[in-house]
N, C-alpha and C positions, 0 to 999 in steps of 0.2 A: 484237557478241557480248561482245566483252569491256568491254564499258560495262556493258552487264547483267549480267557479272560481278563488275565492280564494285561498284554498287549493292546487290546480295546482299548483297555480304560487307561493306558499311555497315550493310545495314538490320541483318545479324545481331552486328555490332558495336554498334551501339546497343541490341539489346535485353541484350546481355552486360552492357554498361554499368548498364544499368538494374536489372540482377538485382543486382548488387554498389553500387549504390548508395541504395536503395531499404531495405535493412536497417540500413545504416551513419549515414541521416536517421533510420528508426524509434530505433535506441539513441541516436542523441542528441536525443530529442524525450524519450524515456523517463529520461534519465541528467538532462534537465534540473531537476527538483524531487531534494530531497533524501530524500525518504520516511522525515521524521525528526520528530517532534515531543516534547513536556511535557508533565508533568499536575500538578497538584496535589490531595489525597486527603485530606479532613477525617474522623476517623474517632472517630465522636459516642462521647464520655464520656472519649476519650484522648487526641488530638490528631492535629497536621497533618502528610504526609508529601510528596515529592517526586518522579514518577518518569518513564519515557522512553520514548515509543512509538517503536519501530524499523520499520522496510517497512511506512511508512505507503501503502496502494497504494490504488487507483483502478480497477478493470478494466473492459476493453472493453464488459462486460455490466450495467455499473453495480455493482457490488459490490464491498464495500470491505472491508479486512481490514490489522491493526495487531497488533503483537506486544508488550506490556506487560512493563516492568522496573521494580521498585522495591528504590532500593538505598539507604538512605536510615536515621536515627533520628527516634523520634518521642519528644517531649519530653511526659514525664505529670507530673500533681502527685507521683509515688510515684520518678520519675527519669526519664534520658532512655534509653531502648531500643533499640539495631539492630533493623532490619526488610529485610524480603526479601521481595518478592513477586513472580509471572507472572503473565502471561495472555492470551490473544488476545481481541480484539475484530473483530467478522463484524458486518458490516451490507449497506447498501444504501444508492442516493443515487439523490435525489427531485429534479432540476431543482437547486434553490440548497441544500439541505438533504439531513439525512444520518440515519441513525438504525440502532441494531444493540443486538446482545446484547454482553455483555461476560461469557466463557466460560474455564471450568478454571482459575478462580482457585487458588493455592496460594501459601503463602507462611509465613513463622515469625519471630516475635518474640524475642527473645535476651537476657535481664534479670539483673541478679544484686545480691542484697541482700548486704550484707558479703563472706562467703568464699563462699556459695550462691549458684552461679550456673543457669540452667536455662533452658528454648527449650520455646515453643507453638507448635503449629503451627494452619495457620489453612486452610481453605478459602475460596471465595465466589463470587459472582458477579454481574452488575447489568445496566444498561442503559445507553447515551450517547445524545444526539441535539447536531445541531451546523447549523452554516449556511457552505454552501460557496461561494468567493470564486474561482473558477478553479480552480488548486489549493490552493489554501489553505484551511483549516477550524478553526472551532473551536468548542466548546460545553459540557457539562455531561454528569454524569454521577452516577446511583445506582445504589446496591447493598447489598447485605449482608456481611457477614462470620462465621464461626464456627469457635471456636476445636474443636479435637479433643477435647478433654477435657471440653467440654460443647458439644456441637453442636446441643441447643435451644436455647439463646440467642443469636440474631441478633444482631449488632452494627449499625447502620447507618453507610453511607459513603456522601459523596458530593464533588462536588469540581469542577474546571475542565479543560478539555485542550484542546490546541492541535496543529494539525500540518501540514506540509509533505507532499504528496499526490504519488508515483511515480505519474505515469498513462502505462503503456506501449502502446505504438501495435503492433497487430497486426502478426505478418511479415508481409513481402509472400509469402514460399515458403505461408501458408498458405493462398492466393487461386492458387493453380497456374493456373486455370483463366482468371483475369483475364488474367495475365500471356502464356497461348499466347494469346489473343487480341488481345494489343498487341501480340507479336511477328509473329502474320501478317498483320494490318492493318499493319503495317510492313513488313512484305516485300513484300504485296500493292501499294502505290503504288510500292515500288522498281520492280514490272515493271509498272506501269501506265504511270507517267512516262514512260519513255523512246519507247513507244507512241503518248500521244500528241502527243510532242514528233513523231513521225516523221509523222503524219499532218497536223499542223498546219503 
């Protein structure tokens, strides 16, 4: 009897084990990529800017999502300009390959000729596609732009990006049901064993 008491209170030590170590593998599976990448943004008739996708991520359902920062000047025949822009990028990933919209662009140029200084503001929006390498990715990117004050005319942009892919690995608390089934197929050979150790 108290063999089999014993054994219980292993098997249910082992699945305790397992609940606490089972999410502490998942973060550091997910902690391993950076979920950080670059871009670079040619912005036809003005020139080239610079900027940094943040939670570049990967999720468990195939779809993908990047937070866009451009903090950067862009150098014109007329001078060089601070620039600023956001935006998320939403896609999806196809086997080796990637592809999404590129959404709620916003952003404003900052210019000043002599003592006149003054800021456009800009909307826009585009599309990426890319080719994925485990987690790693990188590919191209079009779009438009338009300024506020004349928001018929499209600017076009397009440009390079690169990025290091957070692919985070499902809790295990969100499989409850896995888990009560590992813990009593573990308790169940706890009192199987000792049975038929005795018969044998």
């Amino acid at each position: 009897m108290v063999e089999l008491q014993t054994r219980s209170l292993m098997g249910l030590a082992t699945c305790l084990a397992l609940l606490l170590i089972i999410p502490l593998v998942g973060a550091v599976l997910s902690d391993a990529t950076t979920g950080e990448g670059s871009l670079q943004l040619s912005v036809s008739g003005y020139g080239v800017v610079h900027g940094a996708l943040q939670s570049a991520t990967i999720y468990p359902n195939d779809t993908v999502s990047m937070a866009m920062t451009v903090n950067d000047q862009i150098q014109t025949s007329q001078g060089t300009y601070p620039i600023t822009a956001s935006g998320f990028w939403i896609g999806t990933v196809n086997e080796t390959g990637m592809s999404g919209s590129i959404q709620k662009v916003v952003g404003n140029v900052h210019g000043c000729i002599v003592l006149l200084c003054g800021a456009e503001d800009f909307t826009g929006q585009g599309a990426f596609t890319g080719s994925l390498n485990a987690s790693n990715a990188n590919g191209t990117l079009d779009g438009t732009i338009a300024f506020t004050n004349n928001p018929g005319q499209q600017i076009p942009i397009s440009g390079f990006w690169s990025a290091d892919f957070s692919m985070p690995v499902p809790e295990f608390g969100t499989c409850p049901v896995t888990f009560i089934l590992a813990c009593v197929a573990a308790i169940a050979l706890v009192w199987i064993r000792p049975r038929s150790t005795r018969h044998g």
